[in-house]
C-alpha angles and dihedrals in degrees: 000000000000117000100255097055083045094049082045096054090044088056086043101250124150112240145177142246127195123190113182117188120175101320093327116102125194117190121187124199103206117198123183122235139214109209104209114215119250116258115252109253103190113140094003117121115243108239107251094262097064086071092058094064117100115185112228123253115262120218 
């Protein structure tokens, strides 16, 4: 990633990113993100559908 897309993302900008090879172009729109923290559940009741989830088998 060039500087300028990286300086964009760190002031939370949305960029882009080309890549051309032979007659093929790929554009990217990158967007930054903010990841919320999950709330703390402790003591609270699930709701009645959490208890209907069963995880599958791994092999």
């Amino acid at each position: 990633m060039a500087r300028q897309q990286h300086g964009t993302l760190l002031r939370s900008e949305p960029c882009t990113v080309t890549v051309t090879q032979d007659s093929v172009r790929i554009t990217w729109t990158i967007r930054p993100v903010v990841f919320l923290p999950l709330a703390h559940r402790q003591g609270v009741e699930l709701p009645a559908c959490a208890y209907d989830f069963k995880p599958h088998a791994t092999d």
